[in-house]
VODOTI-917302 format. One record per residue: residue in one letter; y, x, z of N, C-alpha, C in turn. Coordinates in steps of 0.001 Angstrom, whole numbers, plus 500000, padded with zeros to 6 digits. Last residue first. Layout:
BEGIN
AYXZYXZYXZ;...
This chain:
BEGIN
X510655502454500967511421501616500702511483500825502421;X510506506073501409509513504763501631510971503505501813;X510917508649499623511330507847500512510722506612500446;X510753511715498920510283510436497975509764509603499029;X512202513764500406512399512988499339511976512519498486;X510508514026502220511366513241502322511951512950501642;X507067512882501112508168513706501700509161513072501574;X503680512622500712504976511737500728505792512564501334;X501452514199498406501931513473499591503380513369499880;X500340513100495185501144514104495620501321513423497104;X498718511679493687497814512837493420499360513824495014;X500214509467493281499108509486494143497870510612494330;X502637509819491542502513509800492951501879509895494214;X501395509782489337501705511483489426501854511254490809;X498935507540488951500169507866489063500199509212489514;X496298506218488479496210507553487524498090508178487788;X496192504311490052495234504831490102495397506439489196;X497923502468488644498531502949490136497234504129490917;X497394501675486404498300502714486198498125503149487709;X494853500186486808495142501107485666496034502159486404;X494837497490487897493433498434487538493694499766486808;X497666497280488657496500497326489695495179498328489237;X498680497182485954499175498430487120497847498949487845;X497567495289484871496884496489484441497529497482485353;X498725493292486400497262493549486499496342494486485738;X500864493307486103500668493549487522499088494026487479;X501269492547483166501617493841483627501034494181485052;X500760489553483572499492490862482805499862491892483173;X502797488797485497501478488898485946500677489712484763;X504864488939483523504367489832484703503170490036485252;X503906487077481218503869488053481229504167489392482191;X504475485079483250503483485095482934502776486595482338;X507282484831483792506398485577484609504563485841484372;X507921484520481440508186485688481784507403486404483132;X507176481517480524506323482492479605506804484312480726;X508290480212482642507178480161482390506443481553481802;X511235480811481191510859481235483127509401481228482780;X511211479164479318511230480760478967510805481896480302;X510880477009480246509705477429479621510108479146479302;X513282476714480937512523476639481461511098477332481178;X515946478400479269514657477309478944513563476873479991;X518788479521481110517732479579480153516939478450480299;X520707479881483170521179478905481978519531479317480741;X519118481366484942519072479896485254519371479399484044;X520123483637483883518686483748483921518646482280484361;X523030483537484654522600483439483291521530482791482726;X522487483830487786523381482513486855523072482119485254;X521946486521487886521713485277488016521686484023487278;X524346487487486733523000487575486015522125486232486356;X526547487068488682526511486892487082524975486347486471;X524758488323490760525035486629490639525339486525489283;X524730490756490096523897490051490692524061488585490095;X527558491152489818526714491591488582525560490716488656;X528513491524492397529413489891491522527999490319490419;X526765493378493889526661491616494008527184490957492858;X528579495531492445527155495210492400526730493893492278;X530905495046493738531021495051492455529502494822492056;X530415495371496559530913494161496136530884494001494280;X530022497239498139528520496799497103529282495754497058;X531972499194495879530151498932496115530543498023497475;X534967499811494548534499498425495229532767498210495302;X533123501599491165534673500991492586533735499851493351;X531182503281490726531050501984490379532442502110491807;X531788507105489452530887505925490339531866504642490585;X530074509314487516531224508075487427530277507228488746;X528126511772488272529560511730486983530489510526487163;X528144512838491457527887511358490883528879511236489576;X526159514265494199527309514313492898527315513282491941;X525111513074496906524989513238495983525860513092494883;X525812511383499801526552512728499670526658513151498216;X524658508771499964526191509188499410526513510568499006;X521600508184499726522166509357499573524155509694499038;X521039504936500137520782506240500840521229507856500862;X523451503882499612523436503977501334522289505218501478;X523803504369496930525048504593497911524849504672499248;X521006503318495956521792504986496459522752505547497395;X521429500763496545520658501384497374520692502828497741;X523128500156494780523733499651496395522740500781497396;X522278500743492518523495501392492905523509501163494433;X519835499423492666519926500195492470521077501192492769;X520908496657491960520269496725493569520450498353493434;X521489496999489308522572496873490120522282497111491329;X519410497227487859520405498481487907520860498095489183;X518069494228488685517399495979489192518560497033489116;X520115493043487196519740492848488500519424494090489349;X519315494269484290520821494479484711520316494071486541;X516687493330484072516935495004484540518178495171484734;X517073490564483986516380491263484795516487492506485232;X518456490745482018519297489947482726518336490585483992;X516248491071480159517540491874479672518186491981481342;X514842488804480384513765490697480689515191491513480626;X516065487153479261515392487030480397515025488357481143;X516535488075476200516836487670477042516943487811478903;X513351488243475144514445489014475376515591489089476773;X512964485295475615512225486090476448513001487622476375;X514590484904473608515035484245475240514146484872475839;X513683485585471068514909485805471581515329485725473111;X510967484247470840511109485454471222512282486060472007;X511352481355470660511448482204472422511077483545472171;X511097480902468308512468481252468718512335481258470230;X508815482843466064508749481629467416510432482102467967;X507006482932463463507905483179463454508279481992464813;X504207485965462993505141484571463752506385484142463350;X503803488091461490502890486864461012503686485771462123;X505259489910461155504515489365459700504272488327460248;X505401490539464082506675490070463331506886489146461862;X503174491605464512503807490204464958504584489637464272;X503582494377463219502485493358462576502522491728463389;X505331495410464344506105494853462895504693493464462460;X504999496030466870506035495089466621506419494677465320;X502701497571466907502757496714467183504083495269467352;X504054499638464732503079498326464251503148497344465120;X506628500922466661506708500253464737505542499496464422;X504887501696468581505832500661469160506517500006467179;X503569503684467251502812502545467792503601501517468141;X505361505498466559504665504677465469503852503651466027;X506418505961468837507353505710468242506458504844466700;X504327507020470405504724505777471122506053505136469752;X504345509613468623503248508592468717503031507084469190;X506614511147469169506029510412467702505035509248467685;X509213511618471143507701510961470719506733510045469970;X510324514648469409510352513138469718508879512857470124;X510462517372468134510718516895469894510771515499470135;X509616518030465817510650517415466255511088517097467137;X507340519693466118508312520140465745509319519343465672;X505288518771468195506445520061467959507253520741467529;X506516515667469704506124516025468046506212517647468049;X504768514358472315505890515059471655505421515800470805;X503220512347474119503262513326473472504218513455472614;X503098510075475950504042511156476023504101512029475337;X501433508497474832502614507845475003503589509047475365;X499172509823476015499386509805474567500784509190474190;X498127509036478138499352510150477756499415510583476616;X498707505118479812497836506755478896498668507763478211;X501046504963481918499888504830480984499734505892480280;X501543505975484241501115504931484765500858503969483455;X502007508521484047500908508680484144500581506938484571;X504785509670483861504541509293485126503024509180485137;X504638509904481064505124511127481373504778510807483368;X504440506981480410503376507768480466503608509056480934;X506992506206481424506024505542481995504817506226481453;X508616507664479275508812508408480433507988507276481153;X507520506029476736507740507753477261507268508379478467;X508463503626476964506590503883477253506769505400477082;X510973503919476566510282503511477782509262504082478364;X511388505306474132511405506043474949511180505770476368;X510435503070472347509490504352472380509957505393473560;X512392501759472909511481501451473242510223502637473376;X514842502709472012514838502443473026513319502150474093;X513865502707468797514126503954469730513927504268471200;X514203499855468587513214501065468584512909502105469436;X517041499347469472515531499149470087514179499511470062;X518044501184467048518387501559468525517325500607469272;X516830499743464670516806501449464916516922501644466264;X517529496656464984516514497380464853516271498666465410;X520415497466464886519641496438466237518385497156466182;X520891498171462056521026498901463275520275498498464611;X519723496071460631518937497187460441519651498447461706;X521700493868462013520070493482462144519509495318461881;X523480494947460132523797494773462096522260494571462473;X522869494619457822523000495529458422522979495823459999;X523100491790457302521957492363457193521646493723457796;X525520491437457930525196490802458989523178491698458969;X526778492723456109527245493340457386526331492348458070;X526349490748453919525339492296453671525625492910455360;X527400488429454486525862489023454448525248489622454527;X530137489453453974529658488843455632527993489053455936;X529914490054451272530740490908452136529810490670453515;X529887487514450761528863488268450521529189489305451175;X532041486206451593530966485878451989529626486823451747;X533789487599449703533941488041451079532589487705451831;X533283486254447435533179487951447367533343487890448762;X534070483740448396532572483808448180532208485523447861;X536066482104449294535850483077449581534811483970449479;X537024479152449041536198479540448237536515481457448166;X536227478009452000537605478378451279537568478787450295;X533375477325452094534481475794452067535631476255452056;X532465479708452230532143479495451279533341478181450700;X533464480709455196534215481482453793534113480688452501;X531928479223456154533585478948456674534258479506455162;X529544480089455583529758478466455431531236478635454913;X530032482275457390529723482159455512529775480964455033;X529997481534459779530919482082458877531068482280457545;X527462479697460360529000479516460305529944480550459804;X524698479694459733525882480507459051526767480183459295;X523751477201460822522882478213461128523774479510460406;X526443475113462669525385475258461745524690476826461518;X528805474223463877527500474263464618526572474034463643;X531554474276463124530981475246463021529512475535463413;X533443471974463297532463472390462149531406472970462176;X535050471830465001533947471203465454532787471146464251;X536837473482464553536056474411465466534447473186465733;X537522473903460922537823473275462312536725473338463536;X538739477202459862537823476034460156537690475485461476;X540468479642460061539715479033459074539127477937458765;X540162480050463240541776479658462478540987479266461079;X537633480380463650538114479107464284539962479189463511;X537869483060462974536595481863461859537404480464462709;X539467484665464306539501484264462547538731482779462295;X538566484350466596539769483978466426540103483791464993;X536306485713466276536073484472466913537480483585466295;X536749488214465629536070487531464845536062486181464612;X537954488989467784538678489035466538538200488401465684;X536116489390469429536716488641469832538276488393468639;X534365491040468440533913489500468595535100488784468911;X535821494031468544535331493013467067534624491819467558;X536183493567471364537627493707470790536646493018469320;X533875493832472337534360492922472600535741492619471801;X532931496466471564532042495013470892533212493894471262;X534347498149472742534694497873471095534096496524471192;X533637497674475158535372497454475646535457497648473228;X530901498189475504531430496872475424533076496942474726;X531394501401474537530596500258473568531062498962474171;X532471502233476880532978502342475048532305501353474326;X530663501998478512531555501413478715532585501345477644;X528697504091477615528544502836477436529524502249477829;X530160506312477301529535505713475865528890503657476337;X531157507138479333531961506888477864531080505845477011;X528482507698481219529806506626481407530612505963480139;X527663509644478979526934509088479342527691507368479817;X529619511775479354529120511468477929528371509902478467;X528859513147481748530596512827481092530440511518480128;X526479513722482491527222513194483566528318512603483418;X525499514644480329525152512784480368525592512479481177;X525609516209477148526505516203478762526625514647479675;X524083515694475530524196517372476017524795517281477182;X521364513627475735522380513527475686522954515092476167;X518182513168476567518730513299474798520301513255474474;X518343511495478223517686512703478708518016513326477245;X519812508625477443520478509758478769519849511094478628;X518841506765476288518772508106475403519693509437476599;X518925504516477706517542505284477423517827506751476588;X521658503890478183520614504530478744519527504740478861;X522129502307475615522226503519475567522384504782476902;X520836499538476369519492500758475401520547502175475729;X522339498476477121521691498817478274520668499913477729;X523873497082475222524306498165475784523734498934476745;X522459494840475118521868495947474216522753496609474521;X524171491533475052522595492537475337522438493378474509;X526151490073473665526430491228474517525549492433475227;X524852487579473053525286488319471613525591489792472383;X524768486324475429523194486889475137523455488163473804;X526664485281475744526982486300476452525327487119476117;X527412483114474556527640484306473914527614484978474530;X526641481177476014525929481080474433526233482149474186;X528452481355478597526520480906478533526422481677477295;X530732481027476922530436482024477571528773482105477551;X530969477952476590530858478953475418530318480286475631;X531205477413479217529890476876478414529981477794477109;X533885478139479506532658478569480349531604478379479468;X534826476768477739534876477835477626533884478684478607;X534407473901478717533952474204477328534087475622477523;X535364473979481373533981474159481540533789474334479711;X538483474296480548537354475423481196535961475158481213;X538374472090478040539061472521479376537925473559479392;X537805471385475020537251470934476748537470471564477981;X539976472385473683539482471128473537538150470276474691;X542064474423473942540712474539474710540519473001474643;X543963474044471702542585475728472061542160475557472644;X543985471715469479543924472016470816543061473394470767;X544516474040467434545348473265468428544257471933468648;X544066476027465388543733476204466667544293475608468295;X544314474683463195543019474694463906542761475211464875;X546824475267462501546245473743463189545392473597463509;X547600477742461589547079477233462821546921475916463373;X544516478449459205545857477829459757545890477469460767;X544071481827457593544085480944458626545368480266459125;X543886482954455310543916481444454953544097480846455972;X544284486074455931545456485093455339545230483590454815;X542141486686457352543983486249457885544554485095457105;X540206487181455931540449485912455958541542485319456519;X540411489648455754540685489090454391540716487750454735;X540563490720458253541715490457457461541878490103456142;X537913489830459082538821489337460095540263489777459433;X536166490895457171536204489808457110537145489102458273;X537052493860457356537363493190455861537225491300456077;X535798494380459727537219494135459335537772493743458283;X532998493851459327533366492891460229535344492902459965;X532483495865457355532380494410456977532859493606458043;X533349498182459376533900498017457989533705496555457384;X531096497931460624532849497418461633533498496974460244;X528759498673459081528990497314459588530551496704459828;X529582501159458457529549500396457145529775498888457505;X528858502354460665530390502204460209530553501405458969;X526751501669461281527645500938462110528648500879461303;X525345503536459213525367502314459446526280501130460393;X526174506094460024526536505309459145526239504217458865;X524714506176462859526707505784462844526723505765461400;X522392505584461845522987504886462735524306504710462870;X522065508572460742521210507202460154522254505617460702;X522627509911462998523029510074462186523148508496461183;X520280509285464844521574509365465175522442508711464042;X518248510366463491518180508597463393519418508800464040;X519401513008463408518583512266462209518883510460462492;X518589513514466415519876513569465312519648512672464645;X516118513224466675517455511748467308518079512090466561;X513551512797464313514444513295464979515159512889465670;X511162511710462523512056512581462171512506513596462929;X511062509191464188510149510442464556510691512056463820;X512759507576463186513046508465464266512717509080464833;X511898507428460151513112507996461270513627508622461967;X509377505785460818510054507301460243510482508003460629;X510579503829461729509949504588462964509837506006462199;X512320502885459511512930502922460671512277503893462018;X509861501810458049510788502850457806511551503358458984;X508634500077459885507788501452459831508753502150459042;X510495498302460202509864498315461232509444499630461114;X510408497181457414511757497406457818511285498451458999;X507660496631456847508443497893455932509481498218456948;X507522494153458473506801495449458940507180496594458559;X509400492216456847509789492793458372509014493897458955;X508408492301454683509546493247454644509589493511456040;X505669490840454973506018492553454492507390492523454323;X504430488278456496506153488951456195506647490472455763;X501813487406454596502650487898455264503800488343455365;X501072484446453392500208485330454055500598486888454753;X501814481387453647502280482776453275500947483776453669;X501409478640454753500953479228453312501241480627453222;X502743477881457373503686478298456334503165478273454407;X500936476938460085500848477360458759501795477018457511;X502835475766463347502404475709461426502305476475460718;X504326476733465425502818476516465765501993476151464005;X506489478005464915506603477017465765505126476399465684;X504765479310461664506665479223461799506177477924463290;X502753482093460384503001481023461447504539480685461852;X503290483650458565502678483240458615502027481548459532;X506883484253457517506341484470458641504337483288457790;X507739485348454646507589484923455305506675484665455996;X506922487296451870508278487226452563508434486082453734;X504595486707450360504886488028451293506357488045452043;X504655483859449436503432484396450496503994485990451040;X507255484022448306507028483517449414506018483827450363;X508101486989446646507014486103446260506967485643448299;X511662487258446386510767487749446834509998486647447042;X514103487141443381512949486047444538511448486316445126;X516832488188442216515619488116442654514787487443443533;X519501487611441524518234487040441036517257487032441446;X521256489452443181520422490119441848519412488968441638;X522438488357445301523286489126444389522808489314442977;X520738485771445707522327485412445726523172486988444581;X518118487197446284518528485986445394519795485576444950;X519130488959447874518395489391447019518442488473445959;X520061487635449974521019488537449237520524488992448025;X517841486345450950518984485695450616519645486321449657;X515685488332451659515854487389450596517012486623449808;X517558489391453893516771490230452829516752489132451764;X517349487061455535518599487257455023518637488307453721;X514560487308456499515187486240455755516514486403455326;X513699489812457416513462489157456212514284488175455425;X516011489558459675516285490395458432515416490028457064;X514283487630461117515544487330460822515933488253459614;X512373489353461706512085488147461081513484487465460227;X513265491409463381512690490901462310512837490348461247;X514472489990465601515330490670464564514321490781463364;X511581488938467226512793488051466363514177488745465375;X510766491582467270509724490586466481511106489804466054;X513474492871468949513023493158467632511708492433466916;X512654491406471441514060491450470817513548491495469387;X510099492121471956510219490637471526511916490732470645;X510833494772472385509377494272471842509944492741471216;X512619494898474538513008495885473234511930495369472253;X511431493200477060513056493117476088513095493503474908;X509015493916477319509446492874476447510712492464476021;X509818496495478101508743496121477023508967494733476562;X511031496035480344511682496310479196511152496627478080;X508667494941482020509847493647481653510582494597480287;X508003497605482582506563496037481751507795495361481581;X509836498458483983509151498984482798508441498007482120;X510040496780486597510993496333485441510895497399483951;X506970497081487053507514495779486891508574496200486212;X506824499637487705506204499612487125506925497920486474;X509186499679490150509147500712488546508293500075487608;X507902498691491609509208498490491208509447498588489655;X505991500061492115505592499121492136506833498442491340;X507691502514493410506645502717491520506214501178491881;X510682501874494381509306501863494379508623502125493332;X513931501885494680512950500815494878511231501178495312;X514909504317493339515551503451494540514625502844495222;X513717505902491507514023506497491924514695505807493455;X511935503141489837511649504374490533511844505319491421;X514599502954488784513833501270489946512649502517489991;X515590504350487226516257503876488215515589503044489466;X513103503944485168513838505086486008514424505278487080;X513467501504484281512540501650484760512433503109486024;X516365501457483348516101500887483935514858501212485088;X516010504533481077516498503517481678516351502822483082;X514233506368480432513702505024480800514621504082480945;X515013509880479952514595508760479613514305507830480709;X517482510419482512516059510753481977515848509554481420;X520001511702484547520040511329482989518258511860482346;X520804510282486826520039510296486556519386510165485086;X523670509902487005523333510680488170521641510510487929;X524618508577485200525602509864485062524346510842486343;X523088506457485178522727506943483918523330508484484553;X524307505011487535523008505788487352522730506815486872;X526603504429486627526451505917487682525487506568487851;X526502502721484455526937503911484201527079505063485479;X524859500652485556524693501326484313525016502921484176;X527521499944486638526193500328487378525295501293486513;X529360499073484277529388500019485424528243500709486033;X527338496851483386527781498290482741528580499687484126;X527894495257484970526115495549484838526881496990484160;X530808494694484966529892494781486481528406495125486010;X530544493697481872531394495519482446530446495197484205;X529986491018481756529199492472481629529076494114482071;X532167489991483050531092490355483224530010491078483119;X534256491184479976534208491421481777533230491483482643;X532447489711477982532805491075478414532973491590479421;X532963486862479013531810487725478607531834489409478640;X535652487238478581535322487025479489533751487025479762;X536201487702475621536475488767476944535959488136478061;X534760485103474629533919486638474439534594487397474909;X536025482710475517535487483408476287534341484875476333;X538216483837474315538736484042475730537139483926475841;X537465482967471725537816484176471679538021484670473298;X536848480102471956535974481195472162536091482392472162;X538732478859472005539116479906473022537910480212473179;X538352476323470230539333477958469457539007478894470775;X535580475688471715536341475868470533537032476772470124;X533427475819473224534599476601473724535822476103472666;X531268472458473605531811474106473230532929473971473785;X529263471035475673531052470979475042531222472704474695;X525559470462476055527127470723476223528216471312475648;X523923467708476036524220468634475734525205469319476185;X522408465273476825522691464984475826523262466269474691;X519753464375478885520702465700479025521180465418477362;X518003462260480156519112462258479852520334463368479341;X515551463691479767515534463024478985517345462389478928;X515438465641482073515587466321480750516148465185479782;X515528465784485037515786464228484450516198465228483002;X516461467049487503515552467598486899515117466503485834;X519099466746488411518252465910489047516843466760488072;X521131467991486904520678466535486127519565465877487295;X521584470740488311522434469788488169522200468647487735;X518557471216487079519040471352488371520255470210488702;X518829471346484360517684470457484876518189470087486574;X520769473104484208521302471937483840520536471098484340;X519415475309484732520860475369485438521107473900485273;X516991475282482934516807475420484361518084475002485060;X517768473666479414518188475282480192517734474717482140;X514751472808478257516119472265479022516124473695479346;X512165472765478036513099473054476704514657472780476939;X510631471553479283510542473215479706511977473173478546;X511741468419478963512120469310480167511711470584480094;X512161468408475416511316468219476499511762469489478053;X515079467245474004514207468279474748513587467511475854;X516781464775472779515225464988472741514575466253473114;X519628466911473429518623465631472990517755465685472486;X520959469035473083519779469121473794519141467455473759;X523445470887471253522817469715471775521327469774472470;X526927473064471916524971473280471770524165471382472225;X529822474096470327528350473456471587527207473402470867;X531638474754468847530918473972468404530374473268469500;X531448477747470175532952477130469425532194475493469455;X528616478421469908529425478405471066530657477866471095;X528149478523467028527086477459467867528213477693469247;X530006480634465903529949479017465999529604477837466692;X528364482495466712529825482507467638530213480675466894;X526056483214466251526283482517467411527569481776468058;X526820484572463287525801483111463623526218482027465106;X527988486608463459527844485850462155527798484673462273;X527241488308465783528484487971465389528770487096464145;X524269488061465637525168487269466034526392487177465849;X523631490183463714523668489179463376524570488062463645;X524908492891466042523935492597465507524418491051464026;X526045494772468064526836493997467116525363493992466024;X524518496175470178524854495050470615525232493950469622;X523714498321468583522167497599469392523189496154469636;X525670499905467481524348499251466789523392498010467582;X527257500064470284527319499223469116526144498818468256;X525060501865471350525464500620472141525815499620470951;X525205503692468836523608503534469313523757501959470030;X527789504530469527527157503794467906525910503411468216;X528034505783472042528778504769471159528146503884470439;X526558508001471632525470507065472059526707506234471833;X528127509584469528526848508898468828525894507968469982;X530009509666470948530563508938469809529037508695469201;X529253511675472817529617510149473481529901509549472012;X526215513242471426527563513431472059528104512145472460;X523078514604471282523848513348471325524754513333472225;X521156516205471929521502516939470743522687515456470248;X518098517629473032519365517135473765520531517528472571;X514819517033472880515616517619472462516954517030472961;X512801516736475847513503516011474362514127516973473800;X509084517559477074510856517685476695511355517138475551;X506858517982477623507180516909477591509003516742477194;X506327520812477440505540519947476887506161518610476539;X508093522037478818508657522034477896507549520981477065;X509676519820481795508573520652480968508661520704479869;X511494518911482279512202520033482154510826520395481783;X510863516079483701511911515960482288512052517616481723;X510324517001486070509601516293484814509860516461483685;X513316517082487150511865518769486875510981517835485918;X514046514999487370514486515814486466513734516909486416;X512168513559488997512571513027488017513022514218486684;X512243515016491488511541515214490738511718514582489768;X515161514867492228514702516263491606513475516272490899;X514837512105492760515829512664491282515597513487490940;X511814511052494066513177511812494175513702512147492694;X510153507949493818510489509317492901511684509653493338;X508895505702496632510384506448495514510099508002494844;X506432503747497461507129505232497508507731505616495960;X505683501331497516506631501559497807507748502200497573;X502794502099496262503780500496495910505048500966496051;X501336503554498787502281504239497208503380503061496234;X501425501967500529502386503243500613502947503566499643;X498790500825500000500000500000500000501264500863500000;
């Protein structure tokens, strides 16, 4: 029961990290984990979601798991009356800073860790070094399904916009049986598989077995090609916007803008990947803070520019369809721009991609580098210093799902597992601070443990505005993780071969 408990000291964390067997290469400055946060955060959604939040969201005829938990609560648990709720309208732009803000309390935290514990894992790392390998092992199995399920549903999604553009620029019409999911919500489609989303999946692991540079690299030109479509489409459309559409700006008072918040604050997940590349960074005590607190304070400035265009363009109660911005462009007859919007939205998807990747192969890294799975997950390329092997295994097992489902709780199980390890960062800060203040710290979080808590509850709060059924499916998938720990990992840990000292502290 001891070992459950017992904490990885930092020193040993970082002597791990210093074998040369198991070593990264360190070769990423603050402008490339920047682009890594951006890539991962400015995805699709900026295309798609920011309508459905302007707009609202309906819930008639959900079956109670299919109710957000926050609302079942407030309704008496009574699904059948829930009719929906009131977008943000024009002040969806207020509430993607205010999304932002919140976030910054998980980002902060984020960022003392990362400065005072720069090793692969992320999350899982942190809840090692505070909490417990029992700890550890749980929010590692949860960021498996963040970076895993995230990307099955990016996927899928890129197929389909792949096609679009393909048909829309050049005629072309990828053969249905290979361009779509096999299974769409429990139905046979006819297809027989989604080969672009696996291509997309195994080019990409290429990549980054390649190298970090390399997929570094790969990445800020891709972002920059993205901001580039996101600014062409927030000043080419200046000039049709009128402002009558943005009167009334808050057409449901605060709770519409609150409620807009809910919907867009999921478009804000993935700044949390650019602490996984901490042990792959030259200066992660400096570099490390910058980059992720750089990444919200941009994402939020291009959403929140975005927001303010498409609602001056169109009337805000338009916008609750599966393209609202391309719609918006198409009903001004803006249709070179619309394509413009496509190709940046196709792109944001092929960055999302690369940096969860990445993110992912470097989980199951540093959880086999612990021994709590097989060590083949740790092996390193010799001549590229990556880990090649968790990096081509984490490309099938996520591309060959990806062919054949197509289920929209991938996204929310994302989600869920996201909102989870922001929680863990955050206990995490409170817990250092009391146990070891003295320790050097590149950036540390103002106002502890009050800044922590507000993160807490944020999250909270979030993890309630979900599906019920999405609660269902998450712990469900804990429990498999608990039960290969039990028979597996907690038996082969680096912890249980070593006796307990003082610095590797009993929770």
């Amino acid at each position: 029961m001891n070992q459950f408990f017992r904490t990885k000291s930092i020193e040993a964390l970082i002597a791990g990290s210093e074998d040369p067997a198991v070593r990264l290469r360190k070769s990423l400055g603050v402008w490339s984990l920047m682009a890594l946060g951006i890539g991962a955060v400015i995805g699709s959604g900026i295309f798609t979601v920011t309508g459905t939040a302007a707009a609202g969201e309906h819930f008639l005829g959900k079956s109670v798991f299919k109710a957000p938990v926050l609302d079942l609560l407030l309704n008496g648990g009574n699904a059948a009356t829930l009719t929906g709720r009131a977008g943000a309208g024009p002040a969806i732009s207020v509430s993607f800073v205010m999304v932002a803000i919140a976030c910054g309390f998980a980002a902060l935290c984020y960022a003392e860790l990362a400065s005072m514990i720069p090793i692969a894992g992320s999350a899982y790392t942190y809840a090692y070094a505070t909490l417990g390998e029992i700890f550890a092992w749980i929010i590692g199995w949860d960021l498996i399904l963040e970076y895993a399920f995230s990307n099955m549903s990016v996927a899928v999604g890129f197929s389909a916009y792949l096609s679009d553009i393909l048909e829309n620029l050049f005629g072309f019409h990828l053969p249905s049986q290979l361009a779509r999911p096999v299974i769409v919500e429990g139905q046979f489609t006819g297809s027989w598989f989604n080969l672009p989303a696996l291509i997309i999946l195994l080019v990409l692991s290429y990549i980054l077995v390649r190298g970090v540079r390399e997929s570094a690299e790969t990445n800020n030109a891709i972002v920059v090609i993205k901001i580039v479509a996101i600014l062409l489409f927030v000043f080419g459309a200046a000039s049709a916007v009128k402002s009558a559409n943005w009167h009334p700006f808050m057409p449901n008072g605060y709770s519409g803008v609150l409620t807009g918040g809910a919907i867009v604050f999921f478009t804000y997940i993935g700044f949390d990947s650019v602490s996984t590349a901490a042990e792959e960074c030259r200066r992660p005590q400096h570099d490390m803070p910058l980059g992720i607190l750089g990444t919200l304070v941009v994402c939020a400035l291009l959403y929140g520019s975005v927001a303010l265009v498409l609602t001056g363009i169109a009337n805000w109660s338009t916008l609750n369809n599966d393209a609202p911005v391309a719609n918006a462009l198409k009903a001004i007859g803006m249709n070179k721009l619309r394509l413009v919007v496509t190709a940046g939205a196709l792109l944001g998807m092929i960055s999302s991609l690369l940096v969860f990747q990445y993110g992912q192969a470097r989980i199951w890294f540093a959880m086999s580098r612990d021994r709590l799975l097989p060590g083949l997950f740790s092996r390193v390329h010799p001549r590229f210093q990556t880990p090649h092997i968790s990096t081509w295994l984490a490309g099938f097992l996520v591309g060959i799902p990806a062919g054949i489902f197509d289920i929209s709780w991938f996204s929310d199980l994302s989600n869920i597992g996201t909102l989870f390890a922001f929680i863990v960062a955050s206990v995490g800060v409170i817990v250092l601070r009391k146990r070891q203040p003295e320790r050097p710290r590149g950036f540390r979080v103002p106002w502890v443990p009050f800044t922590p808590i507000i993160s807490i509850v944020c999250c909270l709060v979030l993890m309630i505005s979900l599906p019920l059924e999405t609660w269902v499916r998450f712990f469900s998938w804990l429990a498999i993780g608990l039960v290969i720990y039990l028979t597996f990992g907690r038996h082969r840990s680096t912890l249980r071969e070593q006796p307990a000292t003082a610095a590797e502290s009993k929770v």
